[in-house]
Each structure stands twice: as structure tokens, then as C-alpha cells.
C-alpha positions as CSV (number, residue, x, y, z in Angstrom):
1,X,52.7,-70.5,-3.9
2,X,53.1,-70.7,-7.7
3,X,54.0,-67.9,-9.5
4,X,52.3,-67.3,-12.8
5,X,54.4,-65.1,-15.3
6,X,52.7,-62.5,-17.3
7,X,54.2,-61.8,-20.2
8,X,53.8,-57.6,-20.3
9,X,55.4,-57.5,-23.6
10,X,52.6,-59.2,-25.2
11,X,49.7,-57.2,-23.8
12,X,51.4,-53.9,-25.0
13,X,49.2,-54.3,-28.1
14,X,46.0,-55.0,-26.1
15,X,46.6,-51.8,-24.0
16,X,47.3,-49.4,-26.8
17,X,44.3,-50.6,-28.4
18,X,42.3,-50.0,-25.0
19,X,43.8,-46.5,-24.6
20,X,42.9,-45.4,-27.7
21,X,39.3,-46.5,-27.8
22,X,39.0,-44.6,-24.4
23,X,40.5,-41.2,-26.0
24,X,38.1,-41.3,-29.0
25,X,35.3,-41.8,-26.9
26,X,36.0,-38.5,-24.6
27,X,36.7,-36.9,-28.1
28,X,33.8,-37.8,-29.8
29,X,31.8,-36.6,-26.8
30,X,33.5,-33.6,-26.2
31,X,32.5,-32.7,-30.1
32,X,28.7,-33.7,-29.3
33,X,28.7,-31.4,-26.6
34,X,29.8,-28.5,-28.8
35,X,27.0,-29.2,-31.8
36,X,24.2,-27.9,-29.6
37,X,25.7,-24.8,-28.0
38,X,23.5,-24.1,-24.3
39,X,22.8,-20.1,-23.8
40,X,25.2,-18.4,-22.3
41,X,22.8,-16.7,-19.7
42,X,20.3,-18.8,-17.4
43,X,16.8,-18.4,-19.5
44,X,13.4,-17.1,-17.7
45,X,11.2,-19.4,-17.0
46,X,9.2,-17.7,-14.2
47,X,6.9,-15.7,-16.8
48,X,4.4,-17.2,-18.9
49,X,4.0,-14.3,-21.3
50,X,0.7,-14.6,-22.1
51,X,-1.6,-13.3,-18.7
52,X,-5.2,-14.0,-19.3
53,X,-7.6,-11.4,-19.7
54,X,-8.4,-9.3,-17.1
55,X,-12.1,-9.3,-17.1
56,X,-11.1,-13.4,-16.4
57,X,-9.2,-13.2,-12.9
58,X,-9.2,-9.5,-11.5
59,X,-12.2,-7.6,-11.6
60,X,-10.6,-5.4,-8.5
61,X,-8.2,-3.8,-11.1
62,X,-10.5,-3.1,-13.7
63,X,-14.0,-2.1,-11.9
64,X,-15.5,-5.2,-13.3
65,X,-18.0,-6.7,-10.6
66,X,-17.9,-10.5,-9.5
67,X,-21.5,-12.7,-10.3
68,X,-22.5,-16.3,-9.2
69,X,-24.0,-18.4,-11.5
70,X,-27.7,-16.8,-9.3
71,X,-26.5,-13.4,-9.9
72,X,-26.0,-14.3,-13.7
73,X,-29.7,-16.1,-14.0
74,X,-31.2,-13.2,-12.3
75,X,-30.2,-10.6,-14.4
76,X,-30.7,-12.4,-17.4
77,X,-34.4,-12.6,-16.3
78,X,-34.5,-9.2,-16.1
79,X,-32.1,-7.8,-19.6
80,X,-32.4,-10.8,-22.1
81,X,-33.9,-10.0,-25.2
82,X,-35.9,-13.0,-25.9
83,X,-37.7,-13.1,-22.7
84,X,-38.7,-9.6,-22.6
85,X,-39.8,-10.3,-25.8
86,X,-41.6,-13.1,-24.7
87,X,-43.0,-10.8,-21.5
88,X,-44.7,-8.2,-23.8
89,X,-46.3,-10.9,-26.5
90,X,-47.9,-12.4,-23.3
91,X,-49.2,-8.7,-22.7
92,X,-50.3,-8.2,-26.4
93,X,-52.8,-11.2,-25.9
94,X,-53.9,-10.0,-22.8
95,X,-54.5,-7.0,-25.2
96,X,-55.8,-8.7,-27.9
97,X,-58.5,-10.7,-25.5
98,X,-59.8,-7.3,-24.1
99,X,-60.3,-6.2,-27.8
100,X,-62.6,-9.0,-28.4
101,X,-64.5,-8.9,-25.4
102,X,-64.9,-5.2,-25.3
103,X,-68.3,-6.4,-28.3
104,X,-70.1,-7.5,-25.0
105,X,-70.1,-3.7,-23.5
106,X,-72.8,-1.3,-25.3
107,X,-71.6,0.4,-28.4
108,X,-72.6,3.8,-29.0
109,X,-72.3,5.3,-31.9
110,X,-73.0,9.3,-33.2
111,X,-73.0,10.4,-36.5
112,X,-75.1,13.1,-38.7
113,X,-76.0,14.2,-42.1
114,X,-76.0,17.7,-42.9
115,X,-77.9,18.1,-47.2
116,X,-78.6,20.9,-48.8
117,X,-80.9,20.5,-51.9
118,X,-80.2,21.7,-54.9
119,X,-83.2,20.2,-56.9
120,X,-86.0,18.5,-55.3
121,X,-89.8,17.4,-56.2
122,X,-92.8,18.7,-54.4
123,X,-93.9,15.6,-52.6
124,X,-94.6,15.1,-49.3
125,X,-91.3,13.4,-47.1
126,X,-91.6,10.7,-44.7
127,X,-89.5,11.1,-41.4
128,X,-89.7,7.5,-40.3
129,X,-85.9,6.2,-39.0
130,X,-83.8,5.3,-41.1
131,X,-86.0,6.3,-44.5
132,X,-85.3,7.5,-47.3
133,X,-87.2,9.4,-50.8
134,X,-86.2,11.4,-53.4
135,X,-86.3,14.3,-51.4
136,X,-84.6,13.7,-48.0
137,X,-83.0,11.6,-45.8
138,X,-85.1,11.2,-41.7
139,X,-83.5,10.4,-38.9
140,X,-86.0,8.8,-37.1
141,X,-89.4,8.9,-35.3
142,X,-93.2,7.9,-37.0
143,X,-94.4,11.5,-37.8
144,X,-93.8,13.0,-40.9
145,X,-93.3,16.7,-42.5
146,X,-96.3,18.0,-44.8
147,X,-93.6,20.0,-47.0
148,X,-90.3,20.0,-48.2
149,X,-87.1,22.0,-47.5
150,X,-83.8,23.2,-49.2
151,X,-81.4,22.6,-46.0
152,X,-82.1,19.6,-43.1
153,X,-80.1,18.5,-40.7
154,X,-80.6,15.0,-38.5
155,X,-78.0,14.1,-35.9
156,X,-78.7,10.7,-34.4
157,X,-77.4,8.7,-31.5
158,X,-77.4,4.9,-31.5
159,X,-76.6,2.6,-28.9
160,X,-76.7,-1.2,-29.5
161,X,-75.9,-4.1,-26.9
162,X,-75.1,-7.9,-27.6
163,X,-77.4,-10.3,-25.7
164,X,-76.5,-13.7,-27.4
165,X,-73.8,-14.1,-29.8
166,X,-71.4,-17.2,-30.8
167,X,-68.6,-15.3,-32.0
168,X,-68.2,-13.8,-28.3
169,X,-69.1,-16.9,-26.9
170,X,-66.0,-18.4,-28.0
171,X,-64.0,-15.5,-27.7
172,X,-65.1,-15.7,-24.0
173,X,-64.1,-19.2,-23.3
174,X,-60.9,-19.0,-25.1
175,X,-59.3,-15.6,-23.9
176,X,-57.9,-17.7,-20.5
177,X,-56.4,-20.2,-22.7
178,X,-54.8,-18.2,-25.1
179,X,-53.1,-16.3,-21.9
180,X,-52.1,-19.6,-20.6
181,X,-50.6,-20.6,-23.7
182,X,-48.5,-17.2,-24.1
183,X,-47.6,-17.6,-20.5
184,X,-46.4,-21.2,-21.1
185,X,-44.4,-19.3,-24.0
186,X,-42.4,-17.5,-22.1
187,X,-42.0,-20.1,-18.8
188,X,-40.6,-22.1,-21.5
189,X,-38.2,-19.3,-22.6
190,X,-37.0,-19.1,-18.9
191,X,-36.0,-22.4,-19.0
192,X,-34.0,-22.3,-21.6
193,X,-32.6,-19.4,-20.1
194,X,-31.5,-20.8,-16.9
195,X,-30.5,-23.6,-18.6
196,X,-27.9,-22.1,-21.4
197,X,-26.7,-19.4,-19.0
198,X,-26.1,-22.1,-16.7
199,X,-24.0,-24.2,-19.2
200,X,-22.0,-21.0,-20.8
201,X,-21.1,-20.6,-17.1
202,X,-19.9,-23.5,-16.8
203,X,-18.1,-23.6,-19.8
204,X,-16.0,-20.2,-18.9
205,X,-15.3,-21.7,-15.3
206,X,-14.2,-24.7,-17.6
207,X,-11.9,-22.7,-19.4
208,X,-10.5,-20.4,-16.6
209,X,-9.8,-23.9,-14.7
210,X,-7.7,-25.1,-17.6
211,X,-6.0,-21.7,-17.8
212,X,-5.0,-22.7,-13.8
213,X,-3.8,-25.9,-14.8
214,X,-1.6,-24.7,-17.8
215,X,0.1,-22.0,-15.6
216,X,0.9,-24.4,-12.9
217,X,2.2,-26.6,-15.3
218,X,4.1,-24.0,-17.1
219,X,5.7,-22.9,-13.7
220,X,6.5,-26.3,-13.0
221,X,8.2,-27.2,-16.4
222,X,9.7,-23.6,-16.3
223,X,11.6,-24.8,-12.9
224,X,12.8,-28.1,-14.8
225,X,13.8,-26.4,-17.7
226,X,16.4,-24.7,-15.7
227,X,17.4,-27.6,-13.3
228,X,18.2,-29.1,-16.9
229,X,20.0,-26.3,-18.2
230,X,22.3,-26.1,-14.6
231,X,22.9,-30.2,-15.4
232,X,23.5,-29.6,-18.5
233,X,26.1,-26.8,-18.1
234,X,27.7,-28.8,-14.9
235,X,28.0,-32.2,-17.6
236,X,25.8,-33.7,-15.7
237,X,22.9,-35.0,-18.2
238,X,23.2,-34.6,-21.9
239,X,21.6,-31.5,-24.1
240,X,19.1,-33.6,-25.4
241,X,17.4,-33.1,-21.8
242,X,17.5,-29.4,-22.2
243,X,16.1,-30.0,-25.3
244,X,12.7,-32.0,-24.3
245,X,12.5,-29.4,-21.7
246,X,12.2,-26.4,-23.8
247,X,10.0,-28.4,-26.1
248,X,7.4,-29.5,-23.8
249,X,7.5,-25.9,-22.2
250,X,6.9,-24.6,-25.8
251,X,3.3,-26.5,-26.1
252,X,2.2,-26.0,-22.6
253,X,2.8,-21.9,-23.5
254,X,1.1,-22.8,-26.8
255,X,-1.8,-24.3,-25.2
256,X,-2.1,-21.8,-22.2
257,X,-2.3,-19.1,-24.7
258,X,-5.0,-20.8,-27.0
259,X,-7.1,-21.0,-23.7
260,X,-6.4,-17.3,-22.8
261,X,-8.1,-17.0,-26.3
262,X,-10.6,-19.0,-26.2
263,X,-11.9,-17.3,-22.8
264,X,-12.8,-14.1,-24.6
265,X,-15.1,-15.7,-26.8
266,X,-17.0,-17.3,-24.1
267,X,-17.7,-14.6,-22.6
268,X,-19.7,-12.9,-25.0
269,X,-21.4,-15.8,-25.4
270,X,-22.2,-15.5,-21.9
271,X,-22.8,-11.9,-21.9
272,X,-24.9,-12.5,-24.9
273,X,-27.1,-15.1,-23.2
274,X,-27.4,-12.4,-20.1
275,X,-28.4,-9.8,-22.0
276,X,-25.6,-8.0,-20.7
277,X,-23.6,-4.9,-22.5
278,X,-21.4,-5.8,-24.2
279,X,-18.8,-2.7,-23.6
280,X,-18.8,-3.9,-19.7
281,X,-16.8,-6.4,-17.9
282,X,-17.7,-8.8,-14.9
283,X,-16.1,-11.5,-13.4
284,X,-17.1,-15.5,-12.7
285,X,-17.4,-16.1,-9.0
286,X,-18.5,-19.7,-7.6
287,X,-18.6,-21.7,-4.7
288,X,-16.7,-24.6,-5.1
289,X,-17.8,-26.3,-1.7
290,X,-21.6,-25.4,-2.9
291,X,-20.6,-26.6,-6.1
292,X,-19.1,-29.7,-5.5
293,X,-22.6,-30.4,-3.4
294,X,-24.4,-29.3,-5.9
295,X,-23.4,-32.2,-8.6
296,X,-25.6,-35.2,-6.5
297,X,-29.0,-35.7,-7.4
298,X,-31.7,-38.2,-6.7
299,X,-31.0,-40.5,-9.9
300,X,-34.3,-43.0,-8.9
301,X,-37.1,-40.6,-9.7
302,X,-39.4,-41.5,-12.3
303,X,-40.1,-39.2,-15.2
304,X,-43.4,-37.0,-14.3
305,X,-44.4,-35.7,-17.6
306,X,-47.0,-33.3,-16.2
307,X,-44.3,-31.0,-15.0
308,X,-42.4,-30.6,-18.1
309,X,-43.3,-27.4,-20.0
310,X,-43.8,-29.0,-23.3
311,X,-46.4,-31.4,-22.0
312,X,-48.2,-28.4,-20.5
313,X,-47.8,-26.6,-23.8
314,X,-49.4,-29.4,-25.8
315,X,-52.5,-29.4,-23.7
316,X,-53.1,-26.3,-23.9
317,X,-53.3,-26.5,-27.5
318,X,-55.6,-29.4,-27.0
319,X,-58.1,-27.6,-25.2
320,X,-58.0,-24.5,-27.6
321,X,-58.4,-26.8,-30.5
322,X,-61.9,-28.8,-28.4
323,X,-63.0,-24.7,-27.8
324,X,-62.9,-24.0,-31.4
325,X,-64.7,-27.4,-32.3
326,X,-67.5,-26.4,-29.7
327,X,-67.8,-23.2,-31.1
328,X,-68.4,-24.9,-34.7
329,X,-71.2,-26.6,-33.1
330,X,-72.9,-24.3,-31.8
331,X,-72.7,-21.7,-34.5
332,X,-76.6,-22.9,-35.4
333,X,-77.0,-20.2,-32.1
334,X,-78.7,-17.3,-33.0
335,X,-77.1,-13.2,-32.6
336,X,-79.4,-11.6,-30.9
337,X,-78.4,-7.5,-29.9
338,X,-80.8,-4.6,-28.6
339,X,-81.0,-1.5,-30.0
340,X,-82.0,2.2,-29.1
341,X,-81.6,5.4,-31.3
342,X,-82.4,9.0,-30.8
343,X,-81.9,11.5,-33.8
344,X,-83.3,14.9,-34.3
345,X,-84.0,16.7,-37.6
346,X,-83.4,20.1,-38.2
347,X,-85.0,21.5,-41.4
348,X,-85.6,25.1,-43.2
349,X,-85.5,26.8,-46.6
350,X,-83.3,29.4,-44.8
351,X,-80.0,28.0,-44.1
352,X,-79.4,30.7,-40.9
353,X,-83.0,29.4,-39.3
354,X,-81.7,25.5,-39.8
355,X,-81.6,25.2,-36.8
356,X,-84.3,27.0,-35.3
357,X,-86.7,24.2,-35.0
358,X,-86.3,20.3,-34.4
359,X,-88.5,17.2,-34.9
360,X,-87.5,14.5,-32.4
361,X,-87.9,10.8,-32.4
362,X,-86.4,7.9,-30.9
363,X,-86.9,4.0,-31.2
364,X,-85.7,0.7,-29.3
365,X,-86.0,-2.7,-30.1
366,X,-84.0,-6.5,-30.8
367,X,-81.8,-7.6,-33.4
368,X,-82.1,-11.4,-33.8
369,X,-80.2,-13.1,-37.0
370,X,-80.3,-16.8,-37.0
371,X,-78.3,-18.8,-39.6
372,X,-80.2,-21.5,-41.6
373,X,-78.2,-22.3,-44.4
374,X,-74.5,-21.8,-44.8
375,X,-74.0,-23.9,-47.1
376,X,-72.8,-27.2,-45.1
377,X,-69.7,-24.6,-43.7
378,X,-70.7,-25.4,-40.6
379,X,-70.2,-29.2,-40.8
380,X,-67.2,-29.0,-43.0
381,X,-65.2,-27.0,-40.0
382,X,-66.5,-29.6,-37.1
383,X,-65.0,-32.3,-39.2
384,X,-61.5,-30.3,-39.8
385,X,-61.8,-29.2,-36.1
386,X,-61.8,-33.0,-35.1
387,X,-59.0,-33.5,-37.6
388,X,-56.9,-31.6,-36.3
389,X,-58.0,-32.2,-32.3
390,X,-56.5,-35.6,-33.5
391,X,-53.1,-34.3,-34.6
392,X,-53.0,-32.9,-31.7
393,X,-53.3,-35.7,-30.1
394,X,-51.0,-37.7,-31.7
395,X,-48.9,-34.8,-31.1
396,X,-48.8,-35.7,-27.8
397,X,-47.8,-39.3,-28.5
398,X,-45.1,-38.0,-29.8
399,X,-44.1,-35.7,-27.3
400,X,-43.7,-37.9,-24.5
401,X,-41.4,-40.4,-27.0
402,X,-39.1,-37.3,-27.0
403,X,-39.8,-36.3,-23.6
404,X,-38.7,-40.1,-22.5
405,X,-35.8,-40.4,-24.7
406,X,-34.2,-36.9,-23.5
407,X,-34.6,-38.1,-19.6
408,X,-32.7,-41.5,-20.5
409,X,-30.3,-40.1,-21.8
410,X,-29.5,-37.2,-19.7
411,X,-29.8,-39.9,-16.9
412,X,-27.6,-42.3,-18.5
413,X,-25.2,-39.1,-19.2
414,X,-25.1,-38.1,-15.7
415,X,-23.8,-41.3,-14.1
416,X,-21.6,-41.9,-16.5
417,X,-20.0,-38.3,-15.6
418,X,-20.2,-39.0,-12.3
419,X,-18.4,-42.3,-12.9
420,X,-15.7,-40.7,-14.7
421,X,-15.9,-37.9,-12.1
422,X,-14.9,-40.1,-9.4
423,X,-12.4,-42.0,-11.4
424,X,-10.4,-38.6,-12.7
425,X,-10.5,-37.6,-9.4
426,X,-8.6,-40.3,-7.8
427,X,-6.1,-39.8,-11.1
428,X,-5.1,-36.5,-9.9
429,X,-4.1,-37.7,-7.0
430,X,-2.0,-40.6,-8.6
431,X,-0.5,-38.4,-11.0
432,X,0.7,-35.9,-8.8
433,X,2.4,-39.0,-6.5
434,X,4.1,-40.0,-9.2
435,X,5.4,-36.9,-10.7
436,X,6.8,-35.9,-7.3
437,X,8.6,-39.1,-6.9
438,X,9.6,-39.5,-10.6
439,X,11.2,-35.7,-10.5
440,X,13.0,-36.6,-7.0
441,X,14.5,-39.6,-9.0
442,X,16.0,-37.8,-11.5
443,X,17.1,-35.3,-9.6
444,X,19.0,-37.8,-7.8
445,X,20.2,-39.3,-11.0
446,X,17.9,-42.9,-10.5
447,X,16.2,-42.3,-14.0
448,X,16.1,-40.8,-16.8
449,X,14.5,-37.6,-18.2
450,X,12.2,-38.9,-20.6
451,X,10.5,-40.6,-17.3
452,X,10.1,-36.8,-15.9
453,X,8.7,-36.1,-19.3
454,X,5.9,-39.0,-19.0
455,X,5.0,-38.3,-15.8
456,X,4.3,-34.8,-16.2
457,X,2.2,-35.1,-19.2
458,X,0.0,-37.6,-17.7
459,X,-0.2,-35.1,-14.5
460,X,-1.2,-32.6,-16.8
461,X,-3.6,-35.4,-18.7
462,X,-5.3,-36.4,-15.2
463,X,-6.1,-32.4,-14.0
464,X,-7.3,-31.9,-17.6
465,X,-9.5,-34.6,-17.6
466,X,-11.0,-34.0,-14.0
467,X,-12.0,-30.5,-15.0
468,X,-13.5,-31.6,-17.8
469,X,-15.2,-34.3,-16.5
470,X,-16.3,-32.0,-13.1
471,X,-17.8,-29.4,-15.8
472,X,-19.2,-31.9,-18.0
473,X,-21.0,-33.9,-14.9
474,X,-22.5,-30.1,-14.2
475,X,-23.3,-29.6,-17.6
476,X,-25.4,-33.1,-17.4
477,X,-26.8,-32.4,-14.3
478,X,-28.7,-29.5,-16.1
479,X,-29.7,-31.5,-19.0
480,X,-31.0,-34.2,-16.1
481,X,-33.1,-31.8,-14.3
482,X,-34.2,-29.9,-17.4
483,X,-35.6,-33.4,-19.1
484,X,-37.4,-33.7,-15.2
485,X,-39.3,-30.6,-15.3
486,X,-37.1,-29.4,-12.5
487,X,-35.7,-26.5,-13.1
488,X,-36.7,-24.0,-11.1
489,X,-36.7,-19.6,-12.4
């Protein structure tokens, strides 16, 4: 064997130098230790600090009452302003029709002069209805009175009945339309209804979710933040762990108390929509078995623009619009009315024996008035009649443009949400994998924290974005079946 000498004089300087380094090091961390001093007690993580309202999670505290998104609709079909609104205007033309009609009934009608003379000539009076001379004013009847008198008195009674008439005519024919169309006011009011109630619930579920996610993920970076602070304190990790930790629990307690918020401000909305006072509280309740079963629907039906209210609407005008041209055409129709009046005439120089004697008379007989010349008003309102039967129409043109563009794009919105709803959904599930395993790693000391840091925010990213996308698939669901004529009140 061959020996190899080492000269240990000569490495004396190589060691000092190595020694040294190695004492500096340990030095300069011991002084970056101290620049960032760690709290002397262990800090609380398990509170959030900011509960959300109470109205939002425990009605059993407060008296506040749970309601489905039914329970919601229904009584926002009975309380909301609009539609109640809507309910009584549908009344006032039922009104309004009976006014108009009520011509067709007989009209009676009583009235009476009572004249005393103050002056008057000596000629004979005439007491034939409806006359008049110098002297006197008769009633009615054929006879007359040989003298005059101071004081008279003729009551009279008419009663007149339409036979034929063109104003009442239309009036007839157009009363059920006009019903129709204020009924078709307020369907279309309920649909709205259902369908921003439905959406407002959505959007407070939405938020309540969100407030769920935030405190989880509060809790869960709450326990980190004090398995950092124990490594930290054991010399473990460095500060700069403890550091991120209390940072990214910061925003998640900023953004858990913007939500807590923003919740209170969605609920009026909803409560607004309801109808619902505003002093009182209630609770969201929902199925989320009958809601998740809820989001499919049958994406291959065809648009039927018959069902949709606005189609219904627009038709409705059209036939009111082809009534009123008819009637234009048929003003040349003559009025024709019957008649019958009864009047008796008290009359005597002696005011206390006015009334002592009476001269009776009564007539019947037809009213007939038939236009001849208006002046070519009736031809001028056929042609704006027509005119505007063909604005109507291209009214309707329109309409179903709109009516086709709305159901495109609510169907190209839904199964794009439900695209996205699937895909979030399997993100959850990858997220929360690799969180678990990325925080069992570093636990362990296999990676750093910044890894713990990443995964958790792109856990909290995924559950985020598969609440938002399970609310916004809901949301287009809604705007699907309301461009489909199908929702239902």
C-alpha cells in the first residue's frame, strides 16, 4: 500500500477560511430571524369576524320564516305592486266596456220646468210636445189651452232605446278584445315576475354559496396559518411562510366580508321584486337534489312563436286595429233610436191651485239620422286605418326577428353554461386532490410553501367558478324557457 502524505500545515489556511464562512452564515441567519419578530402568543384563526347576516343562515333565531324559490313566486303573485296594478287596469276595462255598452239598454230620463210669468201677451198657447211661444213652454200632447196663465208646471218622462247604431256596434265587437289585450298585459307582467324573482333568487343563493366557500377557505387557511407560525417558532420554515399565510388569510377575510355585504343588498332587491315588507326578514331555502335536476332541458325544440306573450300581444292589436277599420266602413250605417214621452202640464193664475188640474199627453215614435256628407272623413280614417293595420303588421315582422334572436341566444347561452358547468365541476374535484396532497407535502417538508399557496387559490378559483357557473347555467335556463314561451305562473 502507498502512503500519500498530506501536508496539514498547508490546509490550515483552507480550514480557517471554511470555518469562518460557516460562522457568518449561522450569524447572518440568526440576525434574519430577529428582523421579523413572530407574536409571542399563538394568534386565532378559528373566527372569521365577520358572521353573515342573520336573515342569511338562521331564520330559527330571528323568527324569519324559510321560502323556496315556489313559495317566493307565489307570494309575489299575490303582494307585487306592478301586477296588482296590472290586475285592477284589467278590471277598469272590464269597467270601461260596460260603460259603453250600457247605450244599448233604454235611457230614461225625468226632468221639469216649473215658470212663473211675470209679463205675458194675450194669445192663445199651443201645448204640442216639445213647443214653445211667447207665452209658455208645453210638455207634450196635440190639444191646446184657449187662455193663458201666470204659473204652469210640465213634468215629463222620456225614455229612448237604440235600435241601430255604429258607434255601439263597434263598441260591441271590440269590448272582448280590449279585455284580451289588458289580460295579455298583465300575463306578460307575470312573466317577468317569475322570471326576475327567479333570477334575484338565484343570485342570493349565489352569494350565500360564495359566503360558504370563503369561510371554508378561511378555516382552512386559518389552520395553516398556525401550522406556519408553530414551524416557524420550532425553526423549522422561514418567517417569510408566516408571512404569505397571514396575507392570503387577510384577502380571503376581505373578500368574505365584501360578500357578507353584498348579501344585504340582494335581498331587498328580492324583497322588492316580492312585494314583500321590507321591515321583515325570511330566509332562502332550496332543494339542491331538485335543483341540480332542474338545470336539463330539452335543447332540440323549435321556437313556437304562438306561445310567446308578445306574439299574442301583437295580434291582438292587429285585430283591434281591422275592428276600427270596419267600423270606418260602415259608419255610412244609419242611428236609428225609438222614443216615448209622457209629460203633464199643470197651469193656474193662482199659484196654491197649480196643481189642481193637469192636461196630459204622451207621444212615441223613431229617431233615424243618416250621414250623407262628412266631408270625405270617412274615407280619410279607412285609409289611416289601413295605414296603420300595416305598421302593425310590419310590427310583427319585427317581432319575431327579436323573438328569434333572444331564443338563439338564450340557447346558445345555456349550453355553453352547461359546458362550463360540467367542466368546473370536475375542477373542484381536481383542486381539492391537489390541495390535500400539496399541504401533506409540505407538511412533510417535500415542497415549499409558495406550492400550498398556489394550490389553495386555484381550490378556491375552481369552487368559485362552479358556483358561478351552476347559478349562471340556472340563470340561462330561465332566459331559455322565457324566449320559449314556457314559463309557466
Amino acid at each position: 500500500m502507498t502512503r500519500i502524505p498530506i501536508n496539514i500545515y498547508g490546509l490550515k489556511p483552507f480550514l480557517f477560511a471554511g470555518l469562518l464562512s460557516l460562522s457568518l452564515a449561522a450569524s447572518a441567519q440568526n440576525i434574519k430571524k430577529k428582523q421579523t419578530p413572530a407574536p409571542e402568543s399563538v394568534p386565532d384563526t378559528a373566527t372569521v369576524g365577520f358572521p353573515v347576516i342573520p336573515n342569511a343562515t338562521d331564520a330559527g333565531k330571528n323568527g324569519g320564516e324559510y321560502l323556496t324559490l315556489k313559495q317566493c313566486i307565489d307570494y309575489a303573485l299575490i303582494h307585487q305592486p306592478a301586477l296588482n296594478k296590472a290586475l285592477i287596469n284589467t278590471d277598469i276595462t272590464r269597467t270601461t266596456n260596460s260603460i259603453n255598452l250600457a247605450a244599448w239598454l233604454p235611457q230614461v230620463n225625468a226632468n221639469g220646468n216649473l215658470i212663473h210669468y211675470i209679463q205675458q201677451s194675450n194669445s192663445n198657447i199651443s201645448t204640442g210636445v216639445g213647443t214653445s211661444t211667447g207665452t209658455t213652454t208645453t210638455g207634450g200632447g196635440s190639444g191646446t189651452v184657449r187662455s193663458s196663465y201666470s204659473n204652469t208646471f210640465i213634468p215629463e218622462l222620456a225614455v229612448s232605446q237604440a235600435i241601430l247604431s255604429p258607434v255601439l256596434l263597434y263598441a260591441a265587437k271590440s269590448a272582448p278584445l280590449l279585455v284580451k289585450q289588458a289580460q295579455q298585459v298583465t300575463d306578460s307582467t307575470k312573466i317577468f315576475l317569475v322570471s326576475a324573482v327567479s333570477k334575484s333568487f338565484y343570485n342570493v343563493l349565489l352569494t350565500l354559496q360564495q359566503i360558504n366557500v370563503l369561510k371554508e377557505d378561511t378555516a382552512r387557511l386559518g389552520k395553516n396559518l398556525r401550522d406556519a407560525y408553530h414551524q416557524y417558532k420550532g425553526g423549522i420554515v422561514d418567517e417569510t411562510d408566516y408571512l404569505q399565510a397571514t396575507i392570503t388569510l387577510n384577502n380571503s377575510v376581505a373578500q368574505l366580508k365584501q360578500a357578507n355585504e353584498n348579501i344585504i343588498p340582494q335581498y331587498a332587491a328580492l324583497k322588492q321584486l316580492m312585494g314583500y315588507e321590507p321591515e321583515k326578514n325570511f330566509n332562502v331555502s332550496i332543494d339542491t337534489v331538485q335543483m341540480m335536476a332542474d338545470i336539463q332541458i330539452d335543447t332540440t325544440r323549435q321556437l313556437e312563436y304562438e306561445k310567446r306573450i308578445e306574439y299574442k300581444q301583437i295580434q291582438t292589436r292587429k285585430d283591434l286595429q281591422s275592428q276600427l277599420t270596419s267600423y270606418y266602413k260602415y259608419a255610412y250605417l244609419p242611428t236609428i233610436s225609438g222614443f216615448f214621452n209622457y209629460s203633464l202640464q199643470y197651469a193656474n193664475n193662482n199659484f196654491s191651485n197649480l196643481f189642481s188640474r193637469s192636461y196630459p199627453s204622451s207621444i212615441v215614435g223613431v229617431s233615424l239620422s243618416i250621414p250623407i256628407f262628412t266631408g270625405f272623413a270617412r274615407l280619410h280614417n279607412i285609409h289611416k286605418s289601413q295605414l296603420q293595420e300595416q305598421i302593425v303588421h310590419w310590427d310583427e315582422v319585427d317581432l319575431k326577428s327579436q323573438l328569434y334572436k333572444e331564443y338563439t341566444s338564450g340557447l346558445a347561452s345555456y349550453k355553453s353554461n352547461l359546458f362550463g358547468f360540467n367542466v368546473q365541476r370536475k375542477n373542484v374535484a381536481m383542486a381539492r386532490r391537489v390541495y390535500f396532497v400539496v399541504n401533506l407535502q409540505y407538511k412533510q417538508g417535500v415542497v415549499a410553501y409558495l406550492n400550498v399557496i398556489t394550490a389553495e387559490s386555484n381550490l378556491i378559483t375552481a369552487e368559485i367558478n362552479y358556483t358561478n357557473s351552476l347559478f349562471q347555467l340556472l340563470s340561462s335556463k330561465i332566459d331559455l324557457e322565457k324566449a320559449m314561451g314556457d314559463i309557466t305562473y
